[in-house]
C-alpha positions as CSV (number, residue, x, y, z in Angstrom):
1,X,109.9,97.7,80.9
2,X,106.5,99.9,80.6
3,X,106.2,102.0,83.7
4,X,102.8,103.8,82.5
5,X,104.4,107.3,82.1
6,X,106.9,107.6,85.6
7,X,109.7,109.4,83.8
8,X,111.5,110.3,87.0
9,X,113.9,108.1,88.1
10,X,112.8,104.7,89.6
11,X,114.7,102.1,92.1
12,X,113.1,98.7,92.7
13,X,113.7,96.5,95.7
14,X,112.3,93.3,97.0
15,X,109.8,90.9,94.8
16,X,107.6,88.3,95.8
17,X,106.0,86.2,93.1
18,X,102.8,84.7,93.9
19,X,100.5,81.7,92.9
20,X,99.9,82.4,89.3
21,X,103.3,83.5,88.9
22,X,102.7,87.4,89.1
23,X,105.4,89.3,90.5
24,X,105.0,92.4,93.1
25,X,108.0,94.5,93.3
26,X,108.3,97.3,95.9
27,X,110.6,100.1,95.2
28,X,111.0,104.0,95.4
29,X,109.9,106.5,92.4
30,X,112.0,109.6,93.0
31,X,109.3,112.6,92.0
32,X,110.7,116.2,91.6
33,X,108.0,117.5,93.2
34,X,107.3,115.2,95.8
35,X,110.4,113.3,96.0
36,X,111.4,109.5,96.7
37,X,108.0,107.4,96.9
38,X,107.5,104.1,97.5
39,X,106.2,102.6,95.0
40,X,104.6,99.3,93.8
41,X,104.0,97.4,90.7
42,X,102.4,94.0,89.7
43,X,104.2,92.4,86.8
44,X,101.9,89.4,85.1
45,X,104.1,86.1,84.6
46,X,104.9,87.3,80.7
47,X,106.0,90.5,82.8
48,X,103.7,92.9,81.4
49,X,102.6,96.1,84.2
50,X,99.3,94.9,85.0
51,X,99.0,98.6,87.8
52,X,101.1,100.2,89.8
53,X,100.4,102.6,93.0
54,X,102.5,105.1,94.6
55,X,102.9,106.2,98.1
56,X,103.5,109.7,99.8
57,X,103.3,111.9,102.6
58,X,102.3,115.4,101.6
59,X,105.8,117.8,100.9
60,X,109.3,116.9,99.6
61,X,110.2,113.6,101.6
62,X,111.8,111.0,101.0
63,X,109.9,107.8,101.5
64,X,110.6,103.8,101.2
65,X,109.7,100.5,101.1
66,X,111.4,98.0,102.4
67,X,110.1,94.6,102.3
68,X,106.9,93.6,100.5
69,X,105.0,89.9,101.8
70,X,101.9,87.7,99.9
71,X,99.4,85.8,101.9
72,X,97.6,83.2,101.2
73,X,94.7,85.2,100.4
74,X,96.7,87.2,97.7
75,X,96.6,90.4,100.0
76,X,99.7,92.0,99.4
77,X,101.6,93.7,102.6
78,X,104.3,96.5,102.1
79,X,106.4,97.1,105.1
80,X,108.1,100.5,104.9
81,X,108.4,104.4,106.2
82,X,107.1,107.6,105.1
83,X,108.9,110.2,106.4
84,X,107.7,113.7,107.5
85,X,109.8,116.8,107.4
């Protein structure tokens, strides 16, 4: 799978698949500068990377999703922490 250039380490978590068959996926990309972000991808239903974002407080934390929810407006919802040191 094409993760547009994240060579660190990456950990996904919860999916959700929505009408047209696109999948989200929240998970953490573990930066060595700013450590574990949460991070989130949309996968197209051939499973192509269609963008992903990243999440992160400012420093070395260590930050996470943990669930990820579609509405019935496609918004997309990640429930998760950022932590501060």
């Amino acid at each position: 799978m094409d993760f547009r250039g994240i060579s660190d380490t990456i950990t996904v978590i919860p999916v959700v698949k929505d009408d047209s068959s696109n999948i989200i996926s929240v998970g953490v990309n573990v930066d060595s500068i700013t450590g574990p972000d949460i991070l989130v991808t949309k996968l197209d239903s051939g499973g192509s990377v269609e963008w992903q974002h990243t999440y992160s407080r400012a420093g070395f934390n260590r930050d996470q999703a943990i669930a990820v929810a579609i509405d019935a407006k496609c918004s997309i919802y990640v429930a998760g922490v950022l932590y501060s040191s």
